[in-house]
N, C-alpha and C positions, 0 to 999 in steps of 0.2 A: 675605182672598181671595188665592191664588195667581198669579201671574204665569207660572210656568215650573215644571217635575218636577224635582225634586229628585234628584241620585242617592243622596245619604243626607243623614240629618243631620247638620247642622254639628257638630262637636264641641262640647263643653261645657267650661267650666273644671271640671265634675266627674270628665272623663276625664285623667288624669294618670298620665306615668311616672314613672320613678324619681328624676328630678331636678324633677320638681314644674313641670315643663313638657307642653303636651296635648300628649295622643297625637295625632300626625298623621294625617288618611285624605283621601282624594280630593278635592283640593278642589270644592264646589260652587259653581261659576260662572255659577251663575243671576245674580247680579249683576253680573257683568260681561259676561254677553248682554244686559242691558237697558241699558247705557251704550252699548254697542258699538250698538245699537239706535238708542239718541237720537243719538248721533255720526253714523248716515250713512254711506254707505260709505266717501268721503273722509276723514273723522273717527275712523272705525273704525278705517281701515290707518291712521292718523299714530298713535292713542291705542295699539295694539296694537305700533309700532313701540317707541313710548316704553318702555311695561312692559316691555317684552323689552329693551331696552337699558339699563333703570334695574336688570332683574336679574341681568341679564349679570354687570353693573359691581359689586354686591354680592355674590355667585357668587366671582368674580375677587380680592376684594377682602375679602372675611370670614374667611377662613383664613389671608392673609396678613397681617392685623391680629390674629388668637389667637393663631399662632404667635408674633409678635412681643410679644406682650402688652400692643398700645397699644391701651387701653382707652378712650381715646377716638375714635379709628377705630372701635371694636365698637358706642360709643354711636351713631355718625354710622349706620354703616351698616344697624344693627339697627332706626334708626329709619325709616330711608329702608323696608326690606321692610315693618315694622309697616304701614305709610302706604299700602303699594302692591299689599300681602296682603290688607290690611282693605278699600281701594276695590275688588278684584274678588270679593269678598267669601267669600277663604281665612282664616274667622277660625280655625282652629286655628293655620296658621301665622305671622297676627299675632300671637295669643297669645303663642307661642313666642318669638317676634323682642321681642316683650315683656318677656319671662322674660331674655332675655339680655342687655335694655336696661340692665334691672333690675342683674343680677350685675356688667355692666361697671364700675358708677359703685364695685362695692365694689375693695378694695384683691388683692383675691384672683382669680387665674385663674378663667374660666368654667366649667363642670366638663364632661368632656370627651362625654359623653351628653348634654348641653341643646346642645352646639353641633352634636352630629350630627344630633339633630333637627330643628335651626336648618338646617340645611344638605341632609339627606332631604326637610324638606317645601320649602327653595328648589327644588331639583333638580324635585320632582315639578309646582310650581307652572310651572317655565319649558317642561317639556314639555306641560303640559297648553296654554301659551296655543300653543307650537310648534306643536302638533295645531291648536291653532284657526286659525291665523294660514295652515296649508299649504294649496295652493287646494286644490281638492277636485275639478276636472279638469271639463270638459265633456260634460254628458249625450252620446252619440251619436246 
């Protein structure tokens, strides 16, 4: 049984690009309307606070740990979106943040296509809770 419409299907680990990372598309945030749901309106604005400030801070903070090539900053941070992707239930770009888990721990740069995705599907992730987070104005 359904909870919520879908706008498309979640990605699959059978959709991949060229660095063996999903393709990213819209996230579907049907799960994360149904937390926002059980949190309450109080709980909603603190929970939807947090997410936007936990991706801010990975946003901020991922490019400035590639560039640098401190691969353990890309572990910490990629793990923090995996965690926070996967709870509003963007799994293509925990996937992703997965994939890049993955490549930090090796000795080698991330390859510079799985970090734009890495970083395309953050971008798309913190606009879409923007959108949700903006009031939506009072009927007249």
């Amino acid at each position: 049984m359904s909870h919520g419409r879908r706008s498309q299907p979640p990605a699959s680990p059978d959709h991949t690009g060229p660095s063996g990372a999903p393709d990213l598309v819209t996230p579907d945030l049907a799960t994360l309307d149904r937390l926002l749901a059980l949190a309450g309106p109080a709980g909603a604005r603190e929970l939807m606070a947090r997410l936007q400030e936990d991706l801010a801070a990975v946003a901020a903070a991922l490019p400035v740990a590639a560039a640098a090539g401190d691969r353990l900053a890309l572990r910490r941070h990629s793990h923090v979106l995996i965690a926070v992707a996967g709870s509003v239930g963007d799994l293509a770009l925990s996937e992703a943040a997965r994939a890049l888990n993955l490549v930090a721990h090796a000795p080698d740069p991330p390859p510079a296509p799985l970090l734009r995705r890495v970083e395309q599907g953050l971008a798309t992730l913190r606009a879409a809770l923007a959108a949700r987070a903006a009031p939506q104005g009072d009927a007249p």
